[in-house]
C-alpha positions in Angstrom: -6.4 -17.5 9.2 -2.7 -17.8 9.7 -1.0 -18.9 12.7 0.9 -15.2 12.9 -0.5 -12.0 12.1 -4.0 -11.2 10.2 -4.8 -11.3 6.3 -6.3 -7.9 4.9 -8.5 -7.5 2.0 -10.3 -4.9 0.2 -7.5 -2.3 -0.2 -7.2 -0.4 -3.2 -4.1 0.8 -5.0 -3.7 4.4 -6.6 -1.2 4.9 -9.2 -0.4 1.3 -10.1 -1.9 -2.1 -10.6 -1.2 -5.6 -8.7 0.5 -8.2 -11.1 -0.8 -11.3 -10.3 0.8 -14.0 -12.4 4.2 -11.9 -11.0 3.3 -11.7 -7.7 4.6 -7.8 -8.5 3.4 -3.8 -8.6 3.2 -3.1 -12.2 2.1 -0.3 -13.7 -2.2 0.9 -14.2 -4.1 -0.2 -17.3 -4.8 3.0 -19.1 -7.6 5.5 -17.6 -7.7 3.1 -14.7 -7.0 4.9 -11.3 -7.6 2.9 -9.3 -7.3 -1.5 -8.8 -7.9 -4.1 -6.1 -5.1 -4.8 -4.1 -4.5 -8.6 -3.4 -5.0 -10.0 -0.3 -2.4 -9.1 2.1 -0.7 -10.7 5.3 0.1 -9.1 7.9 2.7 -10.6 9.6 4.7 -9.2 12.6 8.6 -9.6 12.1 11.7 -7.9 13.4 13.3 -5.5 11.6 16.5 -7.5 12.0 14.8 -10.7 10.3 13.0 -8.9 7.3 13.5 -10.6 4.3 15.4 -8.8 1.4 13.5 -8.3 -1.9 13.0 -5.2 -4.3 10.0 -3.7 -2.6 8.6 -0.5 -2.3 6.8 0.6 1.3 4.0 2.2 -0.2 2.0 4.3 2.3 -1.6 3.2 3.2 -4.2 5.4 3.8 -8.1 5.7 4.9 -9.8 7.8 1.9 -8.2 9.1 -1.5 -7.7 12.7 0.5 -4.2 12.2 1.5 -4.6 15.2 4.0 -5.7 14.8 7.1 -5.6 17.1 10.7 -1.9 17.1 12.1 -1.9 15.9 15.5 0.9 17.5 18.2 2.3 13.9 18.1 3.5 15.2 14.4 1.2 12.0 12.9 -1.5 12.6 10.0 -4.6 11.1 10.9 -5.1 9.7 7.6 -1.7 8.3 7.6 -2.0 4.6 8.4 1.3 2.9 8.0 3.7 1.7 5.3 3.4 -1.9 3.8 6.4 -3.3 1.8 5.0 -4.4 -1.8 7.3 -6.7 -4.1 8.2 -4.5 -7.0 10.6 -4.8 -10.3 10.9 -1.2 -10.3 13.0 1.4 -7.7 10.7 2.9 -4.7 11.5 6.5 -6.7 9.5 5.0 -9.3 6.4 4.0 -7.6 6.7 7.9 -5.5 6.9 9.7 -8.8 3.9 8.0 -9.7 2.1 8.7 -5.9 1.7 5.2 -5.9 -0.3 4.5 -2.3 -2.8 2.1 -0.9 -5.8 3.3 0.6 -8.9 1.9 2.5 -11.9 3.7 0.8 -12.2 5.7 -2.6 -14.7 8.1 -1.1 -14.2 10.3 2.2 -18.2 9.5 2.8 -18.5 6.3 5.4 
Protein backbone atom coordinates (compact mmCIF):
# COMPACT_ATOMS: atom_id res chain seq x y z
CA UNK A 1 0.00 0.00 0.00
CA UNK A 2 1.31 3.44 -0.52
CA UNK A 3 2.50 5.72 1.96
CA UNK A 4 -0.48 8.36 0.86
CA UNK A 5 -3.84 7.64 -0.16
CA UNK A 6 -5.43 3.98 -1.08
CA UNK A 7 -5.04 1.91 -4.50
CA UNK A 8 -8.54 0.88 -6.04
CA UNK A 9 -9.19 -1.93 -8.24
CA UNK A 10 -12.02 -3.56 -9.96
CA UNK A 11 -13.67 -0.53 -11.70
CA UNK A 12 -14.97 -0.75 -14.97
CA UNK A 13 -14.93 1.79 -17.74
CA UNK A 14 -18.06 2.47 -20.08
CA UNK A 15 -17.56 4.05 -23.33
CA UNK A 16 -13.74 3.59 -23.68
CA UNK A 17 -10.89 1.19 -22.95
CA UNK A 18 -7.62 1.61 -20.74
CA UNK A 19 -4.38 1.73 -22.95
CA UNK A 20 -1.89 0.06 -21.18
CA UNK A 21 1.34 0.21 -23.06
CA UNK A 22 0.23 4.26 -23.11
CA UNK A 23 -0.64 4.68 -19.78
CA UNK A 24 -3.83 6.48 -21.68
CA UNK A 25 -7.99 6.30 -22.29
CA UNK A 26 -8.23 5.11 -25.79
CA UNK A 27 -11.05 4.27 -27.43
CA UNK A 28 -13.42 0.50 -26.90
CA UNK A 29 -12.57 -2.53 -29.02
CA UNK A 30 -15.59 -2.94 -31.21
CA UNK A 31 -18.92 -4.48 -29.55
CA UNK A 32 -17.09 -4.13 -26.26
CA UNK A 33 -19.01 -1.98 -23.63
CA UNK A 34 -17.45 -2.35 -21.17
CA UNK A 35 -13.26 -2.97 -19.90
CA UNK A 36 -11.28 -3.25 -16.73
CA UNK A 37 -10.04 -0.16 -15.49
CA UNK A 38 -6.34 -0.30 -14.17
CA UNK A 39 -5.55 -0.13 -10.87
CA UNK A 40 -5.94 3.31 -9.52
CA UNK A 41 -4.30 5.44 -6.71
CA UNK A 42 -5.90 7.51 -4.85
CA UNK A 43 -3.93 10.01 -3.60
CA UNK A 44 -5.01 13.24 -1.69
CA UNK A 45 -3.42 16.49 -3.15
CA UNK A 46 -4.32 20.13 -3.21
CA UNK A 47 -5.89 21.60 -5.80
CA UNK A 48 -3.04 24.20 -6.00
CA UNK A 49 -0.36 21.28 -6.46
CA UNK A 50 -2.26 19.10 -9.15
CA UNK A 51 -0.10 18.20 -11.66
CA UNK A 52 -0.94 19.35 -15.29
CA UNK A 53 -1.59 16.70 -17.95
CA UNK A 54 -4.36 16.19 -20.76
CA UNK A 55 -6.92 14.32 -18.58
CA UNK A 56 -10.33 13.91 -18.50
CA UNK A 57 -12.38 13.72 -14.91
CA UNK A 58 -14.48 11.06 -15.80
CA UNK A 59 -17.38 10.55 -13.37
CA UNK A 60 -17.46 7.33 -11.31
CA UNK A 61 -20.48 5.69 -10.44
CA UNK A 62 -22.01 2.56 -8.41
CA UNK A 63 -24.10 0.57 -11.08
CA UNK A 64 -24.49 1.18 -15.03
CA UNK A 65 -27.99 3.13 -14.06
CA UNK A 66 -26.56 6.54 -13.98
CA UNK A 67 -29.82 7.77 -12.13
CA UNK A 68 -30.21 7.64 -8.87
CA UNK A 69 -32.75 9.49 -5.97
CA UNK A 70 -31.87 13.35 -5.79
CA UNK A 71 -31.07 14.15 -2.34
CA UNK A 72 -32.14 17.99 -0.87
CA UNK A 73 -28.29 18.41 -0.70
CA UNK A 74 -28.71 18.54 -4.75
CA UNK A 75 -26.16 15.22 -4.83
CA UNK A 76 -27.24 11.90 -6.84
CA UNK A 77 -26.82 9.02 -4.88
CA UNK A 78 -25.23 7.19 -7.48
CA UNK A 79 -22.89 9.93 -8.22
CA UNK A 80 -19.60 8.98 -6.60
CA UNK A 81 -16.89 11.52 -7.54
CA UNK A 82 -14.76 12.47 -10.48
CA UNK A 83 -11.30 10.90 -11.09
CA UNK A 84 -8.78 12.60 -13.57
CA UNK A 85 -7.79 9.88 -16.32
CA UNK A 86 -4.64 10.64 -18.56
CA UNK A 87 -6.10 11.03 -21.99
CA UNK A 88 -4.74 12.07 -25.71
CA UNK A 89 -8.02 13.19 -26.53
CA UNK A 90 -10.23 16.61 -25.29
CA UNK A 91 -12.70 15.92 -22.11
CA UNK A 92 -15.62 16.83 -24.92
CA UNK A 93 -14.44 13.73 -26.52
CA UNK A 94 -14.57 11.30 -23.80
CA UNK A 95 -18.47 13.15 -22.73
CA UNK A 96 -19.73 12.67 -26.22
CA UNK A 97 -18.86 9.28 -25.92
CA UNK A 98 -20.58 9.01 -21.99
CA UNK A 99 -17.36 7.85 -21.12
CA UNK A 100 -17.69 7.03 -17.11
CA UNK A 101 -16.30 4.58 -14.56
CA UNK A 102 -18.55 2.64 -12.59
CA UNK A 103 -18.29 0.16 -9.60
CA UNK A 104 -20.66 -2.71 -10.71
CA UNK A 105 -22.29 -3.69 -14.21
CA UNK A 106 -25.46 -4.86 -12.56
CA UNK A 107 -27.87 -2.80 -10.15
CA UNK A 108 -28.28 -6.43 -8.25
CA UNK A 109 -25.67 -6.62 -5.02
Amino acid sequence: SPDNGAYIYGLHLQGCRWNYEKGVLDESFPKVLFSQAPVIWLKPTKNTELRQYSHYDCPLYTTVERRGTLLTTGHNTNYLMSIRLPSEHSEHHWIRRGVALLCQLSDSI
